[in-house]
C-alpha positions in Angstrom: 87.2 128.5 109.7 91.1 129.2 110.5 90.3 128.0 114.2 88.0 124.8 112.9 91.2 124.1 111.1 93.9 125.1 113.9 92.0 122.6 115.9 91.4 119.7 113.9 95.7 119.9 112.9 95.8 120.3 116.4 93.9 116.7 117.1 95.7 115.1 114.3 99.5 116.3 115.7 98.2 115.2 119.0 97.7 111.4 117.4 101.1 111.2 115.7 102.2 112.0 119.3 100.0 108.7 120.8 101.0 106.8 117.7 105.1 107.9 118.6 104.5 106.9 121.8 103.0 103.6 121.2 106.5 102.7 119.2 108.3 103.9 122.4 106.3 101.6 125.0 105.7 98.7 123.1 106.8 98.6 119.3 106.0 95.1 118.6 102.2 95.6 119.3 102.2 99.2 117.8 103.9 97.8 114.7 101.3 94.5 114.7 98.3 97.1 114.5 99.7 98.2 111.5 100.8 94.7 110.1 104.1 94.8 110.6 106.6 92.1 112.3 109.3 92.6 114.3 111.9 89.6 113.3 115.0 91.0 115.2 116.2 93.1 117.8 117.1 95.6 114.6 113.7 95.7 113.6 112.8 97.1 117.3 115.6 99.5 117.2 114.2 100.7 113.8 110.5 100.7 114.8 111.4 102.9 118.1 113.9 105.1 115.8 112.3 105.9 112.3 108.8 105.4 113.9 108.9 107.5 116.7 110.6 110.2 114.3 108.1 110.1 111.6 105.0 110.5 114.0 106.8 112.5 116.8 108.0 115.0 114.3 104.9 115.4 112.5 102.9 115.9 115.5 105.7 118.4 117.2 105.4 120.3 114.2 101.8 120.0 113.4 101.1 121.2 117.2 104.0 124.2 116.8 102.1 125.6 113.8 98.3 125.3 116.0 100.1 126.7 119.2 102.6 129.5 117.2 100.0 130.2 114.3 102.1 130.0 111.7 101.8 127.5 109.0 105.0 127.0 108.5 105.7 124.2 110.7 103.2 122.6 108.6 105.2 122.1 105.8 107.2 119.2 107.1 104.3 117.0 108.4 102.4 117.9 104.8 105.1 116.3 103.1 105.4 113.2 105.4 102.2 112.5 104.9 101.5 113.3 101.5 105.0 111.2 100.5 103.5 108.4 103.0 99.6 108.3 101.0 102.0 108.2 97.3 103.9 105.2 98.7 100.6 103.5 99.6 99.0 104.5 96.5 102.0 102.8 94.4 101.8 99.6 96.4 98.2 99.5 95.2 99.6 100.3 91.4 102.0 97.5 91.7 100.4 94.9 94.1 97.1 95.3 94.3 93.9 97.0 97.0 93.5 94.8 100.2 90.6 96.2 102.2 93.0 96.8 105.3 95.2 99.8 103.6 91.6 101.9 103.3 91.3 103.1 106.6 94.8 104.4 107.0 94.7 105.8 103.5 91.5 107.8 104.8 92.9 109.2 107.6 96.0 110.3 105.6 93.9 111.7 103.2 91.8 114.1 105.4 95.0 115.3 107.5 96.9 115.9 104.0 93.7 117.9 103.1 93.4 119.9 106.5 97.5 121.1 106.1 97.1 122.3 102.7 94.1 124.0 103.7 95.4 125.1 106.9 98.7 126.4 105.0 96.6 128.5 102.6 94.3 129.5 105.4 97.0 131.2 107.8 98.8 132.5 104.6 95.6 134.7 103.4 96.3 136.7 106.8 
């Protein structure tokens, strides 16, 4: 179970690192797959910057805990995660479900799900 779990955090730290990368190559289109704009050269600068540090440090720390076995490094990308699912399930409280925000919901869901198991996993040892 602990090494189902080690490698499934492992896969998910490895796509925040693709999805970082994608705001470093090419923000515009990375930011259009995810319905946002870019109106001005700020908005690139913020795409490459707060992007790149919200997926590149969850997946740093995500692969850290696989590769070190500790779950510690876990911690961080639980909480950016689980902060970034409460956000989305407020926009739905205040503005409403559009079919779009489900898949990224999902995927949010199941890697909040595989830290906190992971976490209480490699704690039990």
């Amino acid at each position: 179970m602990q090494n189902t779990l080690r490698v499934l955090i492992g896969l998910s730290g490895l796509l925040f690192i693709v999805v970082a990368l994608g705001f470093l190559l090419d923000p515009a289109q990375a930011a259009a797959r995810l319905g946002i704009g870019v109106i001005a050269p700020l908005g690139l600068a913020t795409l490459r910057g707060d992007f790149i540090g919200f997926f590149g440090t969850a997946g740093i720390l995500a692969l850290l805990g696989v590769v070190r076995n500790d779950a510690r490094y876990w911690t961080a990308p639980l909480m950016l995660v689980g902060m970034t699912l409460a956000g989305r399930l407020i926009t739905i409280a205040a503005s409403g479900f559009d079919a779009t925000m489900g898949p990224p919901m999902l995927v949010e869901a199941v890697i909040v799900v595989l830290l906190v198991l992971g976490r209480r996993s490699l704690a039990k040892r």
